[in-house]
C-alpha angles and dihedrals in degrees: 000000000000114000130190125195109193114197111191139139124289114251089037079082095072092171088259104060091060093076096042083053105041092046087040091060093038089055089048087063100046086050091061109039100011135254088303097077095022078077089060111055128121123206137187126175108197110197116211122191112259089242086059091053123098143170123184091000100301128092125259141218080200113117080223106177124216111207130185133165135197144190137119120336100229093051075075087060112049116138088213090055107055111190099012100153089052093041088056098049091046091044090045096043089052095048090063100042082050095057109026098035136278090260083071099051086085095058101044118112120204125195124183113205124190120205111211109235114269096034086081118089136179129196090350095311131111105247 
């Protein structure tokens, strides 16, 4: 299952914003592998205060997410799906600009971050 894990500043969470961001990544990841796996995804956004918010060792008043999404190592390396490590960071790069704004789109960090098969469990069982 895809996961993604936002981290961004606080009151950049307005309690409308949250939706729009949770159904955008979801969509990055159906455009790059269809409706199928857009189902799937997880998503958290984890708000931190801006005083605990801090690029190149000094704190920002920049909403600066931190994105990073997870799932299965080998869904990066499906032949059927070329490019698909570039695809997600542009997809998911798009989907918060979208929604926060384009000025945020140069402060947006994207990780992608593959699980070997075996380290991946659902309801208490190893997937």
């Amino acid at each position: 299952m895809p996961h993604y894990t936002v981290h961004l500043t606080e009151d950049a969470l307005d309690g409308t914003v949250e939706a729009e961001l949770i159904r955008a990544l979801a969509d990055a990841v159906g455009s790059v592998y269809g409706e199928r796996l857009r189902g799937l995804v997880g998503v958290d956004l984890i708000g931190i205060p801006r005083h605990r918010r801090g690029i190149g060792g000094i704190p920002t008043d920049k909403i600066a997410p931190s994105v990073t999404l997870s799932m299965r190592e080998a869904a990066y390396h499906l032949p059927q799906v070329p490019d698909a490590v570039p695809r997600l960071i542009g997809a998911t790069t798009d989907a918060v600009a979208a929604v926060l704004g384009e000025d945020v789109r140069a402060q947006t960090i994207v990780s992608i971050a593959g699980v070997p098969d075996g380290r991946t469990g659902v309801a208490g069982a190893v997937a």
